[in-house]
C-alpha angles and dihedrals in degrees: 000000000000101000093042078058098051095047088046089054087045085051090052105046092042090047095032138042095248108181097162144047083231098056097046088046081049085058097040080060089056092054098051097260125116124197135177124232091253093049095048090040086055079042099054090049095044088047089049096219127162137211099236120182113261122207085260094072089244118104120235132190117266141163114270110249087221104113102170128171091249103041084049093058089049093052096046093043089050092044095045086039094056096023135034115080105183145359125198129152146207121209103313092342125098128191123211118202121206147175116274119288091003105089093091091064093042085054096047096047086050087053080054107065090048100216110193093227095061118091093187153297136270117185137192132181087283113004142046134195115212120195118231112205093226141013087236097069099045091095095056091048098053084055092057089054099054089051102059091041087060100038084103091055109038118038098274143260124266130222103270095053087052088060100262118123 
C-alpha cells in the first residue's frame, strides 16, 4: 500500500500544482487513498520532495533535482525493498515484477543509476522489462537487483558491489 501511495503522490505533483499537504491529501482522496496528516507528512520526506517557487509567486511540491549517487541508491534500495515481487529473463531480457501501480517508479529509479549494461526500461502498471546489452551481463545484473531488494534485510551492499566505483 505504501508504495502504491508513494508512486500515486509522485503522479500528482508531477501532473498537478500541489502547494500544500491538504491538497495532496485532497487528491489522494480523489484517487481512493486516504492518508492522515502524519502519514503524508512521512510520505512527503521519504519521498524527499521539496516545496520550489512556481511563476505564479506560490510554492508546489516537487521532486529535488538533486540526483546524487547516493540519494539514487536510496531511492532504488527503498523502491526494490517495498515494491518489486519477482525477476526472471530471458536471453538479454529481464522482467521486473511490481506491485500494482508501482512499476513505473521501479523503472525510473533503475534509469537512474545508469548501469551501463542496461539498454533501457519499459514499464508497464506492474512490470517492467529492462534490456540487458548483451546476454553476457545479465547475470551480473540480476545480482545487482537482488541486492538492492535485501538490502533491508542483510546488512546492504555498498556501492562498489552495485557496480559503482
Amino acid at each position: 500500500m505504501k508504495a502504491r501511495r508513494h508512486a500515486l503522490i509522485l503522479g500528482i505533483i508531477r501532473e498537478k500544482f500541489i502547494g500544500t499537504q491538504e491538497e495532496l491529501g485532497t487528491a489522494l482522496k480523489k484517487e481512493g487513498v486516504e492518508v492522515t496528516q502524519a502519514t503524508l507528512s512521512r510520505d512527503i520526506k521519504e519521498l524527499g520532495l521539496i516545496k520550489v517557487p512556481a511563476a505564479s509567486g506560490h510554492y508546489r511540491y516537487a521532486l529535488p533535482n538533486d540526483k546524487t549517487l547516493t540519494n539514487i541508491i536510496k531511492r532504488a534500495k527503498r523502491m526494490f525493498e517495498d515494491s518489486v515481487v519477482s525477476l526472471d529473463f530471458a536471453d538479454n531480457l529481464l522482467v521486473i515484477k511490481t506491485t500494482s501501480g508501482t512499476a513505473q517508479g521501479v523503472a525510473a529509479v533503475i534509469d537512474d543509476l545508469e548501469w551501463r549494461e542496461i539498454v533501457g526500461t519499459i514499464a508497464g502498471d506492474d512490470s517492467i522489462l529492462v534490456v540487458i546489452r548483451k546476454k553476457e551481463q545479465v547475470e551480473e545484473v540480476l545480482n545487482r537487483f537482488y541486492k538492492l531488494r535485501r538490502s533491508k534485510n542483510a546488512s546492504g551492499a555498498d556501492d562498489q558491489e552495485l557496480g559503482f566505483d
